[in-house]
N, CA, C and O atoms as a printed pandas DataFrame, in Angstrom:
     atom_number atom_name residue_name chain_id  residue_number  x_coord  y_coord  z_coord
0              1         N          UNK        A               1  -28.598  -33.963   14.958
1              2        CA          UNK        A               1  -27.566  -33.285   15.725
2              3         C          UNK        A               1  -26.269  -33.191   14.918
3              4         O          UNK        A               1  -25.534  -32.204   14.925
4              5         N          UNK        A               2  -26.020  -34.541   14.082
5              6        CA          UNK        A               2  -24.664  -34.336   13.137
6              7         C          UNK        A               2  -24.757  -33.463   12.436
7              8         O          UNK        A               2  -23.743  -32.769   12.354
8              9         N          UNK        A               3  -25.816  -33.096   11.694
9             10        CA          UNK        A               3  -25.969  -32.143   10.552
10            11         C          UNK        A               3  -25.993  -30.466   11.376
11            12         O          UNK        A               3  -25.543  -29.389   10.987
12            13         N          UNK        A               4  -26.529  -30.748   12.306
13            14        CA          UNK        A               4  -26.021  -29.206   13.126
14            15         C          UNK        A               4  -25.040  -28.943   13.588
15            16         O          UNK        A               4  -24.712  -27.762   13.697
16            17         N          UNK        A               5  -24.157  -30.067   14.058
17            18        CA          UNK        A               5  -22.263  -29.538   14.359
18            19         C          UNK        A               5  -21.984  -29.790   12.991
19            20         O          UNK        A               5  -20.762  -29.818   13.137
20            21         N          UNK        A               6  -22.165  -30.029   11.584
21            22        CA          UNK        A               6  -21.783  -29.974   10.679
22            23         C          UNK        A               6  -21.859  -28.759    9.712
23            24         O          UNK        A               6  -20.839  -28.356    9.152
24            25         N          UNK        A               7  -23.252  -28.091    9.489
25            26        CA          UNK        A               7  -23.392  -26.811    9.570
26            27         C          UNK        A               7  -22.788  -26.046   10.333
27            28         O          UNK        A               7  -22.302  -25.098    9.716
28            29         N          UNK        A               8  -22.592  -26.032   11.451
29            30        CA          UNK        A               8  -21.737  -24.881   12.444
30            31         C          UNK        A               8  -20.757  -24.734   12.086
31            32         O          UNK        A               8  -20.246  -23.629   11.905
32            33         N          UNK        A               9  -20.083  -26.104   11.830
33            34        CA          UNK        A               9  -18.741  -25.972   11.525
34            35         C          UNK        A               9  -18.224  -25.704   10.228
35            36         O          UNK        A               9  -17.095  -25.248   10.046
36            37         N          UNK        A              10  -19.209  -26.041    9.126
37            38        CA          UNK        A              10  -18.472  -25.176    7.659
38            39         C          UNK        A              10  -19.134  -23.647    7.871
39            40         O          UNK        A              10  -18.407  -22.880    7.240
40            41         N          UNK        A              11  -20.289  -22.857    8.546
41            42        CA          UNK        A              11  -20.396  -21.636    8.595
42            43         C          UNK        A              11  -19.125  -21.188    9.153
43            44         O          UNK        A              11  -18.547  -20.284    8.550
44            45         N          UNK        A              12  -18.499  -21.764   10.404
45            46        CA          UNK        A              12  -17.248  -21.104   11.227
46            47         C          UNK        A              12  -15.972  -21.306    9.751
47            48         O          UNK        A              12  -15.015  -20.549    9.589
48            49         N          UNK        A              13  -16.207  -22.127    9.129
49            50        CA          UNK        A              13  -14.762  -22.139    8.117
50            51         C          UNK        A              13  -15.377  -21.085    6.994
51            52         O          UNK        A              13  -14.588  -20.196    6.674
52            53         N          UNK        A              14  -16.192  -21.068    6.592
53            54        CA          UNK        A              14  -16.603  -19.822    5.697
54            55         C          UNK        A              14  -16.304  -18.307    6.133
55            56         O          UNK        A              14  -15.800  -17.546    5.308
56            57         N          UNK        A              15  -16.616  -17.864    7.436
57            58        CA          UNK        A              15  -16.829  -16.963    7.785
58            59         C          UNK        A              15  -15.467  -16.452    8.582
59            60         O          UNK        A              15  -15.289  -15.281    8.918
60            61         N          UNK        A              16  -14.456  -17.633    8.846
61            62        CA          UNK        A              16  -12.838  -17.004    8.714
62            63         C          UNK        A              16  -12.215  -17.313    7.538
63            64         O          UNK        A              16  -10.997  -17.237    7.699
64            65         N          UNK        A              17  -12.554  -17.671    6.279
65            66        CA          UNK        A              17  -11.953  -17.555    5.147
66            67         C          UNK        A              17  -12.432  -16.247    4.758
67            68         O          UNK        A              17  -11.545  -15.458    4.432
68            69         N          UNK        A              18  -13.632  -15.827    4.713
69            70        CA          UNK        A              18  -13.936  -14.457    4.105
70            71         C          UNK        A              18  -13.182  -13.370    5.358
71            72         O          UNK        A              18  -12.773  -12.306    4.894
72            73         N          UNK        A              19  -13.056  -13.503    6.329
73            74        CA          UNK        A              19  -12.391  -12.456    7.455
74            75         C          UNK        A              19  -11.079  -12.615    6.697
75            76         O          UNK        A              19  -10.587  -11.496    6.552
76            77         N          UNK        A              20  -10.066  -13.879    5.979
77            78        CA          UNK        A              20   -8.562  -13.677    6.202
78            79         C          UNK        A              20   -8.777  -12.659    4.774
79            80         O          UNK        A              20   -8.298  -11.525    4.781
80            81         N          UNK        A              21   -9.604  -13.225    3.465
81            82        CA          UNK        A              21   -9.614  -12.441    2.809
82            83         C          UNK        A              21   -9.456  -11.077    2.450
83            84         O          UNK        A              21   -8.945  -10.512    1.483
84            85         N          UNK        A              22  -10.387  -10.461    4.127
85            86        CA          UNK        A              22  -10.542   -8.625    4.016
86            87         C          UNK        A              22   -9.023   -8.322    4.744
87            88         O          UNK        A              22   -8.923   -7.211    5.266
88            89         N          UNK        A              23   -8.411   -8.787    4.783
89            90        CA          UNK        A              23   -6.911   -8.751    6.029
90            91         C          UNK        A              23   -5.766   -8.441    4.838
91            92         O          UNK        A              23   -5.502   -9.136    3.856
92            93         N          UNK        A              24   -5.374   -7.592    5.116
93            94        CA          UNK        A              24   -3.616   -7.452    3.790
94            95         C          UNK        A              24   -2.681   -7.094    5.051
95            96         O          UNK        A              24   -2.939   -6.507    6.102
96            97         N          UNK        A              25   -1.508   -7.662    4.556
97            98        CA          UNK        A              25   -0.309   -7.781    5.555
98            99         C          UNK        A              25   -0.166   -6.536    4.876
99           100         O          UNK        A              25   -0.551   -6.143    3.774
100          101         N          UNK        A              26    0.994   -5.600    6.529
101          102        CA          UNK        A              26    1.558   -4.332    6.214
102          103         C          UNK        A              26    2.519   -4.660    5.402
103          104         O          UNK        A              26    2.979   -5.564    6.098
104          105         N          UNK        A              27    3.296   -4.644    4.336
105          106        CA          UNK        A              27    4.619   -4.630    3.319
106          107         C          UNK        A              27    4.973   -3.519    2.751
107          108         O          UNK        A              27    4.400   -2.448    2.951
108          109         N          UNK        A              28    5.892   -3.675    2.039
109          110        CA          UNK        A              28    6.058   -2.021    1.189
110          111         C          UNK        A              28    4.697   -2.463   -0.151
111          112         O          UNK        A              28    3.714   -1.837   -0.548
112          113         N          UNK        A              29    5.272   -3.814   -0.515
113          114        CA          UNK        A              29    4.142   -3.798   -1.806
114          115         C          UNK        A              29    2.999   -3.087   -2.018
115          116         O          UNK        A              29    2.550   -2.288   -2.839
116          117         N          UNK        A              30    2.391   -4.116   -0.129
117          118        CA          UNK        A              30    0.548   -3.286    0.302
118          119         C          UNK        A              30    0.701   -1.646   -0.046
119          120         O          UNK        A              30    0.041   -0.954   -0.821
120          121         N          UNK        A              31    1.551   -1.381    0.617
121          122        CA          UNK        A              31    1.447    0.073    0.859
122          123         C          UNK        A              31    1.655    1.126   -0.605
123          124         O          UNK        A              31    1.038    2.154   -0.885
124          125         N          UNK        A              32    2.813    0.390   -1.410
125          126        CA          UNK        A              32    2.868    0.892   -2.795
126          127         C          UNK        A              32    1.703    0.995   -3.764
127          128         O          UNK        A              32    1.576    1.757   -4.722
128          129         N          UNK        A              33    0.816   -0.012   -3.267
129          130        CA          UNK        A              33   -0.358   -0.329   -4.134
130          131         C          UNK        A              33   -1.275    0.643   -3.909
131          132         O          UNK        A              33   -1.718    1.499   -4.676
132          133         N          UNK        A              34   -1.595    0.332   -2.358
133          134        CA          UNK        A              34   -2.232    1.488   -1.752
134          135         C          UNK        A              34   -2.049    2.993   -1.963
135          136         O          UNK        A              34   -2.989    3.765   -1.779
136          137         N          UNK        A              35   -0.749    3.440   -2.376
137          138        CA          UNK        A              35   -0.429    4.962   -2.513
138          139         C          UNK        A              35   -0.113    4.549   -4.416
139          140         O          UNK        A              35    0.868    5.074   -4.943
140          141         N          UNK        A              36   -0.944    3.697   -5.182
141          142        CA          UNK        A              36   -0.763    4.171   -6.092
142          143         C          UNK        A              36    0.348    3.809   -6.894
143          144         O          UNK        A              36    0.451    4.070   -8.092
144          145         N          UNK        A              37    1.402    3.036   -6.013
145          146        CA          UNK        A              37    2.965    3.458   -6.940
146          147         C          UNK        A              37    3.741    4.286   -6.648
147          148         O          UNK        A              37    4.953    4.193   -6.841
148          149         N          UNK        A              38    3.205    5.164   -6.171
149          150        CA          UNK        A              38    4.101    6.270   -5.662
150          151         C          UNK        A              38    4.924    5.765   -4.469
151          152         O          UNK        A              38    4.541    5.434   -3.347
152          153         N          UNK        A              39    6.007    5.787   -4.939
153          154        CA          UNK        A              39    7.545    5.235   -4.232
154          155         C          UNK        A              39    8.004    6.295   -2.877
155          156         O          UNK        A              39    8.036    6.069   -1.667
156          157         N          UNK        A              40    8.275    7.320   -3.543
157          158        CA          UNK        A              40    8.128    8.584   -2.774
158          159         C          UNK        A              40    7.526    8.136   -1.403
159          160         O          UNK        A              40    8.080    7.935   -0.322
160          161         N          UNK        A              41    5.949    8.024   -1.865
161          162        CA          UNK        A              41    4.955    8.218   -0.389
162          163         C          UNK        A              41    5.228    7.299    1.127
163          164         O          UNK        A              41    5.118    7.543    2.329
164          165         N          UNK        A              42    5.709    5.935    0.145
165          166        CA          UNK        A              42    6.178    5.003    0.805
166          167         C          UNK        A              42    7.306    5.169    1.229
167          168         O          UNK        A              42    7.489    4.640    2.325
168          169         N          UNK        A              43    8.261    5.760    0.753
169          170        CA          UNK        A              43    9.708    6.135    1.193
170          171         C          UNK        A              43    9.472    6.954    2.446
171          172         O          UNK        A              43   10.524    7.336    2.959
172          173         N          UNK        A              44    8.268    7.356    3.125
173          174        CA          UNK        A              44    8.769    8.306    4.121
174          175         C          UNK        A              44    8.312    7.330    5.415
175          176         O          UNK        A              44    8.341    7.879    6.517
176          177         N          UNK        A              45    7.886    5.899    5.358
177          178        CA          UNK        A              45    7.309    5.476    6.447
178          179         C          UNK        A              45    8.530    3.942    6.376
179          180         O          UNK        A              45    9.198    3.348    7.222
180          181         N          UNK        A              46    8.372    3.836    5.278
181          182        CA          UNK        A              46    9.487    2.127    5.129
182          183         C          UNK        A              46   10.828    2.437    4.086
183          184         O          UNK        A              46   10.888    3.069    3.031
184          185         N          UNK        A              47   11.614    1.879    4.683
185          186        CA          UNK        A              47   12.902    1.422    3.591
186          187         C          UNK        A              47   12.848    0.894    2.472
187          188         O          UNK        A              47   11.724    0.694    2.013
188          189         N          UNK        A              48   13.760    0.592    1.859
189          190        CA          UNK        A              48   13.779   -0.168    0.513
190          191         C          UNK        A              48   12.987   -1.446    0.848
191          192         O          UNK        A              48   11.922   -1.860    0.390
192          193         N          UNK        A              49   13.986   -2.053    1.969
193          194        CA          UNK        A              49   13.336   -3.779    2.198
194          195         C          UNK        A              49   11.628   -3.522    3.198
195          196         O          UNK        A              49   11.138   -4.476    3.802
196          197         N          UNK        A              50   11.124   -2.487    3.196
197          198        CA          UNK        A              50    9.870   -2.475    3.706
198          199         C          UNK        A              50    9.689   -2.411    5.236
199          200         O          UNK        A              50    8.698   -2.596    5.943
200          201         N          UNK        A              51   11.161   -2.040    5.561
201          202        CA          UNK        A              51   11.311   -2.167    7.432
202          203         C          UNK        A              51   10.743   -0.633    7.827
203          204         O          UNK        A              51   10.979    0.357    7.135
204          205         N          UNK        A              52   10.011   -0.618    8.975
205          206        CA          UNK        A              52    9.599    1.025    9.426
206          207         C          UNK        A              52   10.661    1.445    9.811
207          208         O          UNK        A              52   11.464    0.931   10.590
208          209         N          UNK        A              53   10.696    2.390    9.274
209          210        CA          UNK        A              53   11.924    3.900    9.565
210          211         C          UNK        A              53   12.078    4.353   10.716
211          212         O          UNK        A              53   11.033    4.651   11.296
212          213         N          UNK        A              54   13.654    4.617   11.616
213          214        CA          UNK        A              54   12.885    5.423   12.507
214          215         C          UNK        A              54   12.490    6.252   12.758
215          216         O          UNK        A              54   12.159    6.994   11.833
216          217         N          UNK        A              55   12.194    6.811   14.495
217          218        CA          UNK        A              55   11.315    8.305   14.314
218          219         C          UNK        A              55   12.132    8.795   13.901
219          220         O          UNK        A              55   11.862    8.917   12.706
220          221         N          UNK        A              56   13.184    9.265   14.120
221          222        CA          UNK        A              56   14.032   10.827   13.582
222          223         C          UNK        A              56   13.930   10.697   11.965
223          224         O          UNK        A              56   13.363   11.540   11.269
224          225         N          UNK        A              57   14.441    9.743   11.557
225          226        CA          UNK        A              57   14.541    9.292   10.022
226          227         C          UNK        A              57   13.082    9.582    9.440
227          228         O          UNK        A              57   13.230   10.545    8.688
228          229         N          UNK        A              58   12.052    9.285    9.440
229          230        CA          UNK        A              58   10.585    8.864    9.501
230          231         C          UNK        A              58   10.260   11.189    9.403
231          232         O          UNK        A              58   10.000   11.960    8.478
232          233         N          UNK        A              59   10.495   11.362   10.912
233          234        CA          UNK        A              59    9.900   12.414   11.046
234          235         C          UNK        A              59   10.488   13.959   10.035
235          236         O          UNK        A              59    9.803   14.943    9.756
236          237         N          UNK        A              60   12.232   13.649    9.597
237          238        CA          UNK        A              60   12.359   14.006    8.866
238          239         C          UNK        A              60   12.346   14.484    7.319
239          240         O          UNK        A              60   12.718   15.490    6.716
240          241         N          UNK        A              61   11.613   13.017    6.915
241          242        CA          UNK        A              61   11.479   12.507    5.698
242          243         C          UNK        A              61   10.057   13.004    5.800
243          244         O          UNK        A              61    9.739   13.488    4.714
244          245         N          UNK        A              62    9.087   13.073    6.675
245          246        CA          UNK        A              62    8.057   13.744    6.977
246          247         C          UNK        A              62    8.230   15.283    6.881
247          248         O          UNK        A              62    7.345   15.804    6.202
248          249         N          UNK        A              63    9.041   16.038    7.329
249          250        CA          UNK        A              63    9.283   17.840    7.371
250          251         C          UNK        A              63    9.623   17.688    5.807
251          252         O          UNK        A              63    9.067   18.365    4.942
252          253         N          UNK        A              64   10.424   16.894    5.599
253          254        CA          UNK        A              64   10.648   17.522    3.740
254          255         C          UNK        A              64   10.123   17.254    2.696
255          256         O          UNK        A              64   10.320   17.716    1.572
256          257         N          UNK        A              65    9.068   16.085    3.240
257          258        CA          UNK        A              65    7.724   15.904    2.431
258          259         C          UNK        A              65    7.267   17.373    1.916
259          260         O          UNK        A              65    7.547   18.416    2.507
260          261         N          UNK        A              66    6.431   17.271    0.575
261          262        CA          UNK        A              66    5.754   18.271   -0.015
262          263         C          UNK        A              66    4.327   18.276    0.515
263          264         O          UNK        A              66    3.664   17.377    1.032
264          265         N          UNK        A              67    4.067   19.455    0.259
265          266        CA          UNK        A              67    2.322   18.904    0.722
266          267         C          UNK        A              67    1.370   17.747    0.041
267          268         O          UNK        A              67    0.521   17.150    0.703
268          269         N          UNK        A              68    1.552   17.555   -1.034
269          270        CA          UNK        A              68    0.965   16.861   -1.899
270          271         C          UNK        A              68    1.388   15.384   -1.914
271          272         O          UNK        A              68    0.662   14.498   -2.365
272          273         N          UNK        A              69    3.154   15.083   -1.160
273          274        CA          UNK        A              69    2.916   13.695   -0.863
274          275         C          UNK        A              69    2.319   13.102    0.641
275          276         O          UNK        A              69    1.941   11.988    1.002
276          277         N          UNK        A              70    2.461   14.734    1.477
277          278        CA          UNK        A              70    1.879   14.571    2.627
278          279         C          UNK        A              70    0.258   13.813    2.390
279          280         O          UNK        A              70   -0.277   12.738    2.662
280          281         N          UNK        A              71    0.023   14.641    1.957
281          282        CA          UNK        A              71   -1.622   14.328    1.947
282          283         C          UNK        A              71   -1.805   12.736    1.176
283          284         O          UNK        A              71   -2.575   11.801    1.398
284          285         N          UNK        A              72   -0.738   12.941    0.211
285          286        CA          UNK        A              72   -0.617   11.454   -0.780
286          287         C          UNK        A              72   -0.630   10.181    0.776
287          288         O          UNK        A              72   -1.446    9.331    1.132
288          289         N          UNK        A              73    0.458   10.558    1.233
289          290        CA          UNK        A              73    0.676    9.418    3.014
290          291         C          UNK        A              73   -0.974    9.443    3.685
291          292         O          UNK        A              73   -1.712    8.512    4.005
292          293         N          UNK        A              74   -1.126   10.621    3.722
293          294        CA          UNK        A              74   -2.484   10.559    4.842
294          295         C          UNK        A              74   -3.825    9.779    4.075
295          296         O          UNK        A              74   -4.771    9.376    4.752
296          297         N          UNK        A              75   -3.792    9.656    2.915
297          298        CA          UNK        A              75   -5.093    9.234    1.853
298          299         C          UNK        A              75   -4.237    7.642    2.009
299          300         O          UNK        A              75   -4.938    6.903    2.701
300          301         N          UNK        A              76   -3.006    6.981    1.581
301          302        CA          UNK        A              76   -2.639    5.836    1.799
302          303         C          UNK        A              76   -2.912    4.868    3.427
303          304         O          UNK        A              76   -3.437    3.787    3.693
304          305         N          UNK        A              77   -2.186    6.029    4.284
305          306        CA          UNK        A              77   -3.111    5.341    5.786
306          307         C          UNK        A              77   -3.979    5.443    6.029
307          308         O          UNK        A              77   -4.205    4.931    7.126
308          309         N          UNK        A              78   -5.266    6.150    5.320
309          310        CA          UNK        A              78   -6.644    6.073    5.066
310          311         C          UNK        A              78   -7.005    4.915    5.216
311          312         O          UNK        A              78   -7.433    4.384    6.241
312          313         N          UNK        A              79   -6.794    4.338    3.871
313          314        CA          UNK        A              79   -7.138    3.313    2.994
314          315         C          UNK        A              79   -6.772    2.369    3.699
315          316         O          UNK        A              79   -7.564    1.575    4.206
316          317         N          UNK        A              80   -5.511    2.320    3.834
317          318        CA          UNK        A              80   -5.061    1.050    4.798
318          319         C          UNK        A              80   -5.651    0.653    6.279
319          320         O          UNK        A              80   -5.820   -0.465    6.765
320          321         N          UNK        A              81   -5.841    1.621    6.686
321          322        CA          UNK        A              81   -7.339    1.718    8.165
322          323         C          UNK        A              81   -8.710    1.134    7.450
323          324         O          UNK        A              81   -9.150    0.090    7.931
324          325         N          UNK        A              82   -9.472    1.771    6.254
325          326        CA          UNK        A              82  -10.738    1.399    5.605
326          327         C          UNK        A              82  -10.126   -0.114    5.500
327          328         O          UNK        A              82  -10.616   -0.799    6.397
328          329         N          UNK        A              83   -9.154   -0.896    4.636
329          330        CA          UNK        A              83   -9.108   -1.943    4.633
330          331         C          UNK        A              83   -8.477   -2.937    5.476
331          332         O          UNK        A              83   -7.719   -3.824    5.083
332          333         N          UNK        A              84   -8.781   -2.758    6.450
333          334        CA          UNK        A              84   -8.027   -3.145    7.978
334          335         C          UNK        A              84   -6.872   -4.029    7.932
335          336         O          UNK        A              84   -6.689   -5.118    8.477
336          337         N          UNK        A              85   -5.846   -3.067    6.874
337          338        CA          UNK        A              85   -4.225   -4.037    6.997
338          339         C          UNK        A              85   -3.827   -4.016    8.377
339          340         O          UNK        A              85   -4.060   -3.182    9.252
340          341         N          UNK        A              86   -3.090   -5.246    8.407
341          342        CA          UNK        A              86   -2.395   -5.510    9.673
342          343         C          UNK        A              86   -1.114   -4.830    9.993
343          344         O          UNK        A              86   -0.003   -5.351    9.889
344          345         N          UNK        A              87   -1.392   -3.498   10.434
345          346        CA          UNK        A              87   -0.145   -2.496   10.683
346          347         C          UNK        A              87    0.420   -3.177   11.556
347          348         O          UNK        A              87   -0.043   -4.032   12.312
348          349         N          UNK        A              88    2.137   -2.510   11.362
349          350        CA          UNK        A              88    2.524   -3.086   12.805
350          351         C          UNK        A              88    2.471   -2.226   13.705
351          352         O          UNK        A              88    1.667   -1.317   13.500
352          353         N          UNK        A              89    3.283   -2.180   15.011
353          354        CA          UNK        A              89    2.532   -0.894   16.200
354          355         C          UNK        A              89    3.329    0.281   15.328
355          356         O          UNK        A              89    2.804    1.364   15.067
356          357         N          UNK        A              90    4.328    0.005   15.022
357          358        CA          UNK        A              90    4.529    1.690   14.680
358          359         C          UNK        A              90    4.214    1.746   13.141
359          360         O          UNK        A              90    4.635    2.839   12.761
360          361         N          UNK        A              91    3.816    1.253   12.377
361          362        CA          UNK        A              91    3.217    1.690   11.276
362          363         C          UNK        A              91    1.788    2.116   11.871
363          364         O          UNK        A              91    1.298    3.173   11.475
364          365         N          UNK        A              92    1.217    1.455   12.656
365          366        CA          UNK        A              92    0.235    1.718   12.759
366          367         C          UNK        A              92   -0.058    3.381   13.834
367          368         O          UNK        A              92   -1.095    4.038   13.743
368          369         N          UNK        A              93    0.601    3.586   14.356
369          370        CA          UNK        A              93    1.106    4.685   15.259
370          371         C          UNK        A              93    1.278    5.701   14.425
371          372         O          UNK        A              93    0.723    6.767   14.690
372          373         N          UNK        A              94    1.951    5.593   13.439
373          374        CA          UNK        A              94    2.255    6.972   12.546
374          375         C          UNK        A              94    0.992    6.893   11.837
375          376         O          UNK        A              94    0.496    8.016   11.756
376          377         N          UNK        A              95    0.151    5.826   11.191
377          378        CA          UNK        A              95   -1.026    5.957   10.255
378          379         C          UNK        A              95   -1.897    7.017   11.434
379          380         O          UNK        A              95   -2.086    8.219   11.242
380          381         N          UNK        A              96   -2.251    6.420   12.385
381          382        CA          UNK        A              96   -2.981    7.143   13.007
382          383         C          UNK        A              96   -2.572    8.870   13.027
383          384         O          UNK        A              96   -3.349    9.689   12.537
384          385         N          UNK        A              97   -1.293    9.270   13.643
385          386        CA          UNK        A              97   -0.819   10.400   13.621
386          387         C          UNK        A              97   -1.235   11.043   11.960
387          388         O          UNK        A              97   -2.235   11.688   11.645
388          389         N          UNK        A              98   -0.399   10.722   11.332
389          390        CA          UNK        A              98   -0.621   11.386   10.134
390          391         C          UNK        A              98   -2.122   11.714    9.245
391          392         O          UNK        A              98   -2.375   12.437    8.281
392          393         N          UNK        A              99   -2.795   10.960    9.946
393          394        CA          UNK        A              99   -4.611   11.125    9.512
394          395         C          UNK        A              99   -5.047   11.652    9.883
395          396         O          UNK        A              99   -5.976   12.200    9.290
396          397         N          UNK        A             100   -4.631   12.048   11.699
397          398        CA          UNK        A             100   -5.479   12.454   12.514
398          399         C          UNK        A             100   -4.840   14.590   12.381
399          400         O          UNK        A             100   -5.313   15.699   12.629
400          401         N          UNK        A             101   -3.832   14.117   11.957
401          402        CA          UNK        A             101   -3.215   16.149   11.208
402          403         C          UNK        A             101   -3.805   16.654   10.352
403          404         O          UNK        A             101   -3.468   17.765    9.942
């Protein structure tokens, strides 16, 4: 019986070490990495210090986006959905919006 709550219990510590692993916090870094470097792409969702923008700020910086960093944003909140970063609600609110255009 020891050796079976002992097994259970390093499978349960294995199997949330590999879960925290697949997990990346939302930051500007994540997101810089994610778009590549491209500063730009990230500039239209976070600030310098990585805080979400607001809507007006956000949606503007969105209209004067080019197409090509548009799509650059929509391929970055891709990725960041495929690798299930921990958006916050409104990062995660605009990822959705901007993917789903």
């Amino acid at each position: 019986m020891k050796k079976l709550i002992a097994a259970t219990a390093l499978a349960t510590l294995f199997a949330t070490s590999a879960f925290a692993e697949g997990v990346q916090e939302y930051n500007r870094t994540a997101m810089e990495t994610m778009a590549e470097g491209d500063t730009a792409v990230v500039d239209i969702m976070m600030d310098a210090e990585g805080n979400d923008r607001e809507d007006a700020d956000f949606q503007a910086r969105w209209d004067a986006a080019t197409p090509e960093q548009q799509a650059k944003l929509r391929d970055t909140c891709a990725r960041g959905i495929e690798e299930k970063v921990e958006f916050s609600e409104t990062g995660a609110a605009r990822c959705k919006i901007v993917t789903e255009n």
